[in-house]
Structure formats: C-alpha cells, structure tokens
VEXGU-513424 format. One record per residue: residue number from 0; y, x, z of N, C-alpha, C in turn. Coordinates in steps of 0.2 Angstrom, whole numbers. Example, Ala and Ser with C-alpha at 12.3 -4.5 7.8 and 13.67 -1.06 7.14 Angstrom:
% VEXGU-513424
   pos     n.v     n.u     n.w    ca.v    ca.u    ca.w     c.v     c.u     c.w
     0     -28      66      39     -22      62      39     -16      66      39
     1     -11      64      35      -5      68      36       0      64      39
% end
This chain:
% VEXGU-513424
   pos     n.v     n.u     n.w    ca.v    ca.u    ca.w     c.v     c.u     c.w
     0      94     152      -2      99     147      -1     102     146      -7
     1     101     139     -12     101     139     -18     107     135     -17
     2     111     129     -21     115     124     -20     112     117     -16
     3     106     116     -14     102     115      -8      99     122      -6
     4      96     119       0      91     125       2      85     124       5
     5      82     126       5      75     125       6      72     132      12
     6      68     126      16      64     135      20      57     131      18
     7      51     135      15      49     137      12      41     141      15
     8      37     137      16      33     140      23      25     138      18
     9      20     145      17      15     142      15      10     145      21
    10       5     141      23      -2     141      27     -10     140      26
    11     -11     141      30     -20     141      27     -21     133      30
    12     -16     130      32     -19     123      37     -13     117      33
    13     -16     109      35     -12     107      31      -8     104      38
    14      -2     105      38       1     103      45       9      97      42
    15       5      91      41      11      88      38      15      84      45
    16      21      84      41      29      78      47      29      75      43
    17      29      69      40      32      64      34      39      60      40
    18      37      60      47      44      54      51      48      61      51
    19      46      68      50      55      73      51      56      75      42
    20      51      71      35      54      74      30      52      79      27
    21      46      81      28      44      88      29      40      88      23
    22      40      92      19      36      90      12      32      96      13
    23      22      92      10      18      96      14      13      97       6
    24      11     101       3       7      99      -3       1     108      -2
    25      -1     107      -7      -7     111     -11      -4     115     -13
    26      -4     121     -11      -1     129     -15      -7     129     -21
    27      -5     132     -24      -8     134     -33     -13     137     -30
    28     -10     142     -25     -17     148     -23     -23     144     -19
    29     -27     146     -20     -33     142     -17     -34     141      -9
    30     -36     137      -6     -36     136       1     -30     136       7
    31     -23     135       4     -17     139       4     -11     131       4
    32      -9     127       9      -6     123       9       3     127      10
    33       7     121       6      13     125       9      18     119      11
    34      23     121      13      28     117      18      35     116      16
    35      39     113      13      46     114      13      51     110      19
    36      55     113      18      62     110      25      67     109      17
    37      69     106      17      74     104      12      82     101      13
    38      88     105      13      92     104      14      96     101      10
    39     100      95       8     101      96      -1     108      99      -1
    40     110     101       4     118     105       2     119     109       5
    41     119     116       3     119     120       6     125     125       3
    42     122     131       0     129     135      -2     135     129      -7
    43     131     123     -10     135     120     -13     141     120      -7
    44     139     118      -1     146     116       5     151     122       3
    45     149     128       2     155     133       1     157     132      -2
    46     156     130      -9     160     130     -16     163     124     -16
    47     161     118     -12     166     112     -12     172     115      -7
    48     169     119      -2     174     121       5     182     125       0
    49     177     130      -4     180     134      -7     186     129     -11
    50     186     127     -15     188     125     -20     193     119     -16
    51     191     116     -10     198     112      -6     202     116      -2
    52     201     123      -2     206     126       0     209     130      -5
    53     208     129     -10     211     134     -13     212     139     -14
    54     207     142     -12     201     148     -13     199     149     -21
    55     200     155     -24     198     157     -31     192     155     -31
    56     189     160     -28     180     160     -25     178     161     -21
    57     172     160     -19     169     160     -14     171     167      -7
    58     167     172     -12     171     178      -9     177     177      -5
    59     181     177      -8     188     177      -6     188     172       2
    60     186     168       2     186     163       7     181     165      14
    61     175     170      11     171     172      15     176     178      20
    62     180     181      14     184     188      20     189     186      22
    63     190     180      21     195     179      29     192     175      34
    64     185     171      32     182     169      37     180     176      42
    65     178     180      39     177     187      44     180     190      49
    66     187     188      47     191     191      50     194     186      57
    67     188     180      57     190     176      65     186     182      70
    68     186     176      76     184     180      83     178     178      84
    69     174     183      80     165     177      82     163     179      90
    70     164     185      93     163     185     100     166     176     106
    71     169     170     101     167     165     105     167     159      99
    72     165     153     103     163     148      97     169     144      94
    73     169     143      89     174     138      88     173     131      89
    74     178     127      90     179     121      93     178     115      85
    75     178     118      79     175     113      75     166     113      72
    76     165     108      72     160     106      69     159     104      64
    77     156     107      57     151     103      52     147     100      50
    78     146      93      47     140      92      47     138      91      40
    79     135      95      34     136      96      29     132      92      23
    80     132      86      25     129      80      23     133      77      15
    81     134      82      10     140      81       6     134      76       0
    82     127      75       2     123      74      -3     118      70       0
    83     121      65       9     115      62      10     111      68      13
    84     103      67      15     101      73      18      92      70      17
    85      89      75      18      84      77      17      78      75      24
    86      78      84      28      73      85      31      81      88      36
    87      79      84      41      75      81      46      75      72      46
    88      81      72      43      83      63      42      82      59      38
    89      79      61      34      78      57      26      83      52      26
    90      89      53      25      95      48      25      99      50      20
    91      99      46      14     103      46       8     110      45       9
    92     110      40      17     119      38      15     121      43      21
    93     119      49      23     123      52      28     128      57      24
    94     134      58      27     140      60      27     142      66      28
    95     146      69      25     150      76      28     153      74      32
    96     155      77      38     160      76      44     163      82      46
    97     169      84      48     173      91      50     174      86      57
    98     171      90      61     173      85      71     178      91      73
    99     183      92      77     186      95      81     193      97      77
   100     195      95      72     199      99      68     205      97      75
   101     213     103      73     217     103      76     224     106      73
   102     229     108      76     235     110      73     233     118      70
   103     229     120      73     228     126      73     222     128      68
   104     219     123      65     214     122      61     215     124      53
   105     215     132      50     215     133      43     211     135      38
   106     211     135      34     205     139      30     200     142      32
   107     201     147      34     196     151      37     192     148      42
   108     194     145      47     191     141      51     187     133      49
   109     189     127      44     185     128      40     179     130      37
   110     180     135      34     175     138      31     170     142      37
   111     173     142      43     167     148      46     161     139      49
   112     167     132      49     163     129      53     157     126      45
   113     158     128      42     153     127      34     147     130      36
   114     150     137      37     142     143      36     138     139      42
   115     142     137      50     138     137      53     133     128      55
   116     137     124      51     135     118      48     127     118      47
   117     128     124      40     124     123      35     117     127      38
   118     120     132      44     115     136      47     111     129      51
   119     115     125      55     113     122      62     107     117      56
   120     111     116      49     103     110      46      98     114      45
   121      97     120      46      91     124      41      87     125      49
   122      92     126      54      88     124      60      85     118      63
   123      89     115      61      86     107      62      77     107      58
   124      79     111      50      73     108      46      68     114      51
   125      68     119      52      64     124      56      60     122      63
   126      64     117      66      62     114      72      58     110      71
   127      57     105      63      54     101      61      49     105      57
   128      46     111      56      43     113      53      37     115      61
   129      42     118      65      36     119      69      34     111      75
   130      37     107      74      34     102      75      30      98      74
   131      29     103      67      22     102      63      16     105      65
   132      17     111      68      12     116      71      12     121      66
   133      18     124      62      19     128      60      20     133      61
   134      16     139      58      20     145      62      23     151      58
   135      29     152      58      32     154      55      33     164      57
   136      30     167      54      30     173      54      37     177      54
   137      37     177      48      43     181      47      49     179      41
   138      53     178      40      57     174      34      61     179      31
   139      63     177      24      64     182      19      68     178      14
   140      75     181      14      80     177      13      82     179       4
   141      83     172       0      85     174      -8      90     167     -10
   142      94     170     -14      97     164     -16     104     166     -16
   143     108     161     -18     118     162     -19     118     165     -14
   144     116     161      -5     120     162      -1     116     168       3
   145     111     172      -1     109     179       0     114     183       3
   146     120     182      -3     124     188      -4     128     189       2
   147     129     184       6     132     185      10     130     188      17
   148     132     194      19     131     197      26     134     193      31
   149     140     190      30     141     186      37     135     180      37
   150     135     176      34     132     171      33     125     172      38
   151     122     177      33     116     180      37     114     179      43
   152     120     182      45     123     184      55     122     179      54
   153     126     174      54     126     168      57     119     163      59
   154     117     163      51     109     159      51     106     165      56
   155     103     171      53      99     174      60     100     172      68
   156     105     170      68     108     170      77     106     163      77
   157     108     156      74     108     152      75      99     150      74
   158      94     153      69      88     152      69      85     155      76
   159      88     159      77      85     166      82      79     169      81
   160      82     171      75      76     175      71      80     182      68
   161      76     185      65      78     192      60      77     188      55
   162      80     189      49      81     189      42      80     194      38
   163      75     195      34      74     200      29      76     199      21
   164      79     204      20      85     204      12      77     209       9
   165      77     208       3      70     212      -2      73     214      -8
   166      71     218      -9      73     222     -16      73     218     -22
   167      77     214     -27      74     212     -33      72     203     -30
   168      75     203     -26      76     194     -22      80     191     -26
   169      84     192     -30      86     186     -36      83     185     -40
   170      78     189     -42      72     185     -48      67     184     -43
   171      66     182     -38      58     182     -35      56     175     -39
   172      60     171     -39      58     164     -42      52     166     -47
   173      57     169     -53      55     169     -59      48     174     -59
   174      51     179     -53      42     185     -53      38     184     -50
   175      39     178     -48      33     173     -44      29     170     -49
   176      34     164     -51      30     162     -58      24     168     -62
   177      28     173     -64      25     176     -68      19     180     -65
   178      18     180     -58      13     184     -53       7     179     -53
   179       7     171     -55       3     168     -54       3     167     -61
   180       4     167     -65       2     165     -73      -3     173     -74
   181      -3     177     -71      -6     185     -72     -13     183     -68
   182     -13     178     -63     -18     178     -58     -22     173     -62
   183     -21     168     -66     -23     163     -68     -26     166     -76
   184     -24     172     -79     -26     173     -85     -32     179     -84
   185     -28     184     -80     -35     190     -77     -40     187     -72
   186     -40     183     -67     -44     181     -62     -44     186     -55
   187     -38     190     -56     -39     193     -50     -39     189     -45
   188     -38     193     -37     -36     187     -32     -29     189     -30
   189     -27     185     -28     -21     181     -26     -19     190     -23
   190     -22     192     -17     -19     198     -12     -18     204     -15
   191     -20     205     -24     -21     209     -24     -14     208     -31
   192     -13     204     -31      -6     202     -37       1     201     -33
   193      -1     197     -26       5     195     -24       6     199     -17
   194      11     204     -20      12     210     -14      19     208     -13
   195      20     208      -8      29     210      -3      34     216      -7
   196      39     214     -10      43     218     -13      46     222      -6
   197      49     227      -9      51     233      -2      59     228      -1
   198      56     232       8      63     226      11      70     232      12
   199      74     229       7      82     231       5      86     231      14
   200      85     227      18      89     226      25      87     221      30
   201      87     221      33      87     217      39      91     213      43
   202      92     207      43     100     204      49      95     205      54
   203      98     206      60      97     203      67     101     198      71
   204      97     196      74     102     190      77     105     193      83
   205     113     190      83     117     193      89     117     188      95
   206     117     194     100     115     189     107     121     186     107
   207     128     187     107     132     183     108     131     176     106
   208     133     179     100     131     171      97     127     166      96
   209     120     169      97     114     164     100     117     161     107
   210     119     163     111     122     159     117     127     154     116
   211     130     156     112     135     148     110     135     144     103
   212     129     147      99     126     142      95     121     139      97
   213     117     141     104     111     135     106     115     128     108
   214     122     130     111     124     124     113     130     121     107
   215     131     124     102     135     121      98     129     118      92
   216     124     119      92     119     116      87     116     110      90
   217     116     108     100     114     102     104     121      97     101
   218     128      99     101     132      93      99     132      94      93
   219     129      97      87     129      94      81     125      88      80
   220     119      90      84     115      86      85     118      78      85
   221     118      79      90     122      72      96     128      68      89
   222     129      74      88     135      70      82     134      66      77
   223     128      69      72     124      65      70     120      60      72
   224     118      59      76     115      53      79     121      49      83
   225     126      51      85     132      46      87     136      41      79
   226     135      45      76     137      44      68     134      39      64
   227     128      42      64     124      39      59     125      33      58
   228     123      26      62     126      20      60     132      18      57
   229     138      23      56     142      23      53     143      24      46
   230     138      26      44     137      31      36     136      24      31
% end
C-alpha cells in the first residue's frame, strides 16, 4: 500500500474486467497473466488526513486513532477519492467526501474514518477482481501502509481475509526486479528463483468488526453511486 495502492493478482488464465477497471496484462514469466486493482490514493489519504489535522506524522495520528472504541462502528464515512479513482469506477472526476461528520467528530475519528475509506476501496477493487473469475489465494501485504498494525486489522476484517506481513517486504519491489533479471540471464525456471520470503506475522480478521464493516462498506457504496453525478 504505496501512495496509491494496488492488489496485485498473477494467474495462469487470462481473466480480464475493463467495465470494473481492472487492468489485466502478460506477466514477464511465461504462461503467467497478471491482474491489478488499482487504487490511486491510498496511504496518501493519511498524510493529507495527517497533515489537516495537525498531526506532526503519520504515526502520531495513528495512536490516537487506536485508542477509539472499535468494538462498534463509527457513524462517519470516507470516500478517499482525493485523485479521482481508478478500479472500480474509472472516474477521474470523483471526489473525497467525509459523510456523517458531527459535534463530536475529532481527529482521531477522522483518521479512523481514513483507514476504513481506503480499506472499503481495495474491497471494492477485490470484488472486481473476483468478478473477474479470479481467485485469490492468499495476500501479502508491503508498502507505507505495511507499517501499520491497526490499519492491517482493519483491511483484514473489512477484506475478510488474513494478511500476511514477510520478512524483508520493503524491498520486495526492488528483489523482484532483481529475481527476474537472474532468471533472464542463467535460464533457470521461474519456481526455482522466485521462492516466498519467510512470513514475519499474520493479521487476522476480527469477527466484530467484519459484522459492522459488511454493512458500513453497503453505504459506502450507495454513497458513491448517490454522489457521483455531483462530482
């Protein structure tokens, strides 16, 4: 989860959406198609969230987001559209929206309705992946918004899935690149180059909060589609 963020799916079949956005191409490795969900603002939302509230860094704004009551949902909604969007909407003129704000509405709340924003679009893109006929095994999380443990929770519960953290996940980029320039120079095959770094943690998703983000991710929805003509 970079300053956009992307889910990131390679398969043996070519299973494209061009109406959900879904960008479908030729993996390098042979017989091997791959898939992205592309979000284009993602941990960016924190550092704009951050930085409007007055928040030094990111950090700093996560541990008081922490310290809400996640055993129920909050009453606002993000829709973290600060760059127009991607997958699922291909709409360049959509908008950020903060829905529910109230007297009671501070910082922290804000920022928890961020994490969960930016969690409900990578589900959206997920929903459009497998309405591709994708199938999505196991996911393995890298990027800014790595760092964050709660965040994690959050995306886990809201994808309703496990998250996998990997030892050495800040340079995967870069040791990917390099695991295919080794393949393309020796001829080895691909299975015997491109192994799974050892898994650092695991999120699981919490039941609570799966029950009250299946229905606060229905009115994101609705939000966006009530909206959009307005953008």
């Amino acid at each position: 989860m970079g300053t956009s963020g992307v889910y990131f799916v390679a398969n043996e079949t070519y299973n494209p959406n061009p109406d959900s956005a879904v960008h479908t191409f030729c993996h390098c490795i042979p017989n091997t198609w791959h898939q992205m969900s592309v979000v284009l603002s993602a941990a960016s939302c924190l550092t704009w969230v951050t930085k409007l509230t007055g928040f030094s860094d990111e950090k700093s704004l996560l541990d008081e987001v922490a310290k809400l009551d996640f055993t129920s949902p909050s009453n606002l909604v993000f829709l973290p559209y600060l760059s127009g969007e991607r997958t699922p909407h291909n709409n360049p003129n959509a908008q950020g929206v903060f829905f529910g704000l109230d007297h009671n509405t501070g910082a922290a709340e804000l920022g928890r309705a961020v994490l969960e924003g930016v969690a409900f679009a990578f589900a959206d893109g997920q929903q459009a992946l497998i309405a591709a006929g994708t199938k999505i095994d196991q996911v393995s999380v890298i990027g800014g918004g790595a760092r964050s443990a709660l965040w994690g929770k959050i995306l886990a519960s809201v994808l309703n899935t496990p998250l996998t953290y990997r030892k050495g996940a800040e340079v995967g980029p870069a040791f990917g690149a390099a695991r295919l320039a080794k393949i393309g120079v020796t001829n080895l095959a691909p299975s015997e180059v491109c192994i799974a770094s050892e898994v650092d943690f695991v999120i699981e998703p919490d039941s609570t909060m799966q029950n009250y983000y299946t229905a606060q991710h229905k009115k994101y929805q609705q939000l966006y589609q009530s909206l959009k003509a307005h953008f």
